[in-house]
C-alpha positions in Angstrom: -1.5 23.5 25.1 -2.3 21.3 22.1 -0.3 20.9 19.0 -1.3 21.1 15.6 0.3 20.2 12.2 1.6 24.3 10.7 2.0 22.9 7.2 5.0 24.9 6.5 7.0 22.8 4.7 4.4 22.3 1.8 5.2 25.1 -0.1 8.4 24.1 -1.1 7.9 20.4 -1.9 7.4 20.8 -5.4 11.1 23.2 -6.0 12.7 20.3 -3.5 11.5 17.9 -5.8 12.9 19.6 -8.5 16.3 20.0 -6.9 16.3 15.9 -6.0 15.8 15.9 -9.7 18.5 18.2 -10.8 21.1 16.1 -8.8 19.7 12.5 -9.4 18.5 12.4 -12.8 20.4 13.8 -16.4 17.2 11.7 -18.2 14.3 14.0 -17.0 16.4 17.2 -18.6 17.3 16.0 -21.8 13.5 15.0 -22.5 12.8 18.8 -21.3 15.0 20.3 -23.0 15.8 18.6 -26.4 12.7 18.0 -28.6 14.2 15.2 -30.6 14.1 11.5 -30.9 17.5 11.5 -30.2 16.9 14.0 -27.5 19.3 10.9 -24.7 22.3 11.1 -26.5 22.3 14.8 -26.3 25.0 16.2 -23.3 23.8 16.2 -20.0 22.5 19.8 -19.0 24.6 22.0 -16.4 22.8 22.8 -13.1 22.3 26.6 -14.4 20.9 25.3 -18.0 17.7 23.1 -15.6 17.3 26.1 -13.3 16.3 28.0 -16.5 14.2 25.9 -17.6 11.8 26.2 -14.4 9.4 29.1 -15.3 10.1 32.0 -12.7 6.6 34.1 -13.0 7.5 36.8 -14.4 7.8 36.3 -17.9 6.5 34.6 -21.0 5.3 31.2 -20.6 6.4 29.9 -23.5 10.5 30.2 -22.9 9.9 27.3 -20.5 9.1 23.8 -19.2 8.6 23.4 -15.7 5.6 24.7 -13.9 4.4 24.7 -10.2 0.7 25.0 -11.1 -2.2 23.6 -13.4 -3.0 25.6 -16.0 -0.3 27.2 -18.0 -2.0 29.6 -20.4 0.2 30.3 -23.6 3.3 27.2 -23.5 3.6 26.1 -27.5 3.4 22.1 -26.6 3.0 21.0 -29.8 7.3 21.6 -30.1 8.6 20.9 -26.3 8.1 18.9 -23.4 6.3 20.2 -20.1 6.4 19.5 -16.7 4.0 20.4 -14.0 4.2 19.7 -10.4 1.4 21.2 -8.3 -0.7 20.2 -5.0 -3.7 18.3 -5.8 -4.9 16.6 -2.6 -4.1 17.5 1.7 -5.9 14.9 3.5 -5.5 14.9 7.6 -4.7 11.6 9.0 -5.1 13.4 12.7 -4.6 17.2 13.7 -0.6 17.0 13.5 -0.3 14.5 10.5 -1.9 15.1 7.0 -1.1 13.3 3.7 -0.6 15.7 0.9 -0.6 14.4 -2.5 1.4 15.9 -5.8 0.3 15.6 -8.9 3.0 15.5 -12.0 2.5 15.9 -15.5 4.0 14.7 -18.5 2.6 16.8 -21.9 4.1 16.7 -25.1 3.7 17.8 -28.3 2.2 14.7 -31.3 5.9 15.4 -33.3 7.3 14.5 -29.7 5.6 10.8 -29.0 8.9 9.2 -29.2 12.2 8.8 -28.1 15.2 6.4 -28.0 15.4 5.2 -24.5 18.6 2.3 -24.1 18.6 1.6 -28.1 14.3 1.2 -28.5 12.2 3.9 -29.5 9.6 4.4 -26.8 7.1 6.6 -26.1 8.2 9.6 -24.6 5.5 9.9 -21.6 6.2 6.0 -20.3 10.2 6.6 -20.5 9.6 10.5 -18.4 7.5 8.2 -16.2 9.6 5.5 -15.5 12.7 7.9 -14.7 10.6 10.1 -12.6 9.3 7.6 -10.5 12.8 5.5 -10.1 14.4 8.9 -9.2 12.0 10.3 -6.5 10.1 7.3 -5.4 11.4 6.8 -2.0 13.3 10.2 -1.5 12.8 12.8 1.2 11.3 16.2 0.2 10.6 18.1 3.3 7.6 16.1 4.9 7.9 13.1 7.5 8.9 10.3 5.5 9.6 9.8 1.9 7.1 10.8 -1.1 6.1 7.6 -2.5 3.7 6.0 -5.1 2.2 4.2 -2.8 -1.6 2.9 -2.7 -1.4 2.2 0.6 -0.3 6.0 1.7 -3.0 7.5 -0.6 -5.3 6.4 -2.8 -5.1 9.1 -5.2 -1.7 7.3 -6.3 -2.0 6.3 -9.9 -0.9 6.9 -13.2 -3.2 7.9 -16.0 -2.9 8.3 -19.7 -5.1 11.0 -19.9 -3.6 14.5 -21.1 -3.9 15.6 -24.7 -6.3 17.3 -27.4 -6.4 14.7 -29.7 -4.6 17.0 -32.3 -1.6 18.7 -31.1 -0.1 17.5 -27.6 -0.3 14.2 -25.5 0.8 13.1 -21.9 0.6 11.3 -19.0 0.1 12.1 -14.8 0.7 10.6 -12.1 0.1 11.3 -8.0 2.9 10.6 -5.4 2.2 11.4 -1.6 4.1 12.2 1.2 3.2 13.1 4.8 3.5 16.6 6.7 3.5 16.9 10.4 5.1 20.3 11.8 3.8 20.9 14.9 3.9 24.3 16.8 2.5 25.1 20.6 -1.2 27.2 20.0 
């Protein structure tokens, strides 16, 4: 009998991702959820108060600021911060190992470009970037291996300053990979 890779893990990368971040970083949920320039020196949010922030599908769009998926159709972002974690790329290395590829992005509304990160203002994208990727660059998520941003694993992995309308909201994205290989007898 030959094996080959189930994939069933991948579904629930992005929400383990999520939970790495709700244990490992207070950064990441102060830029969510506080829309100020100031929004660091805010207190840290309780486990319950970054759950709620992660849209659950069955309500208005706009009450949140994490999404698993692309498009978000009615999120105001020209007053909060927005995260989206979604699938963008499963590419087999062999029939039991693929490399599947997460994209993450940063938008935020024009009033929100800045924030004091360690005493300098900064722009908010480069400072949600920088903690995201010191935070879960490295950690396990469910796959074989650690997601990484990592050329040599994929080379989808980049950054790119390239989310906005030129009038209202701005951003960034980046693409960490990690591996999958779970293997059942067919």
């Amino acid at each position: 009998m030959a094996l080959y890779n189930q994939f069933s893990n991948m579904p629930y990368i992005p929400y383990r991702i999520l939970e790495y971040l709700a244990e490992n970083n207070e950064v990441i949920w102060k830029l969510l959820k506080y829309q100020t320039v100031d929004a660091l020196s805010n207190p840290n949010l309780t486990l319950s108060e970054k759950m709620a922030l992660i849209w659950n599908g069955d309500s208005n769009q706009e009450d949140y600021s994490v999404f698993f998926q692309r498009l978000i159709e009615n999120a105001i972002l020209d007053a909060k911060t927005i995260l989206k974690i979604y699938k963008v790329f499963s590419v087999p290395v062999d029939h039991i190992r693929a490399n599947v590829s997460y994209e993450f992005d940063i938008m935020y509304g024009s009033k929100l470009a800045v924030v004091r990160y360690n005493g300098v203002l900064c722009n908010r994208g480069d400072v949600f970037e920088t903690e995201m990727l010191k935070t879960i660059n490295g950690c396990y998520v469910g796959g074989i291996g650690m997601l990484q941003f990592n050329k040599k694993k994929s080379s989808y992995d980049m950054s790119s300053y390239n989310l906005g309308d030129s009038k209202s909201f701005d951003g960034i994205s980046f693409i960490m990979t990690t591996q999958i290989g779970d293997v059942k007898n067919e």
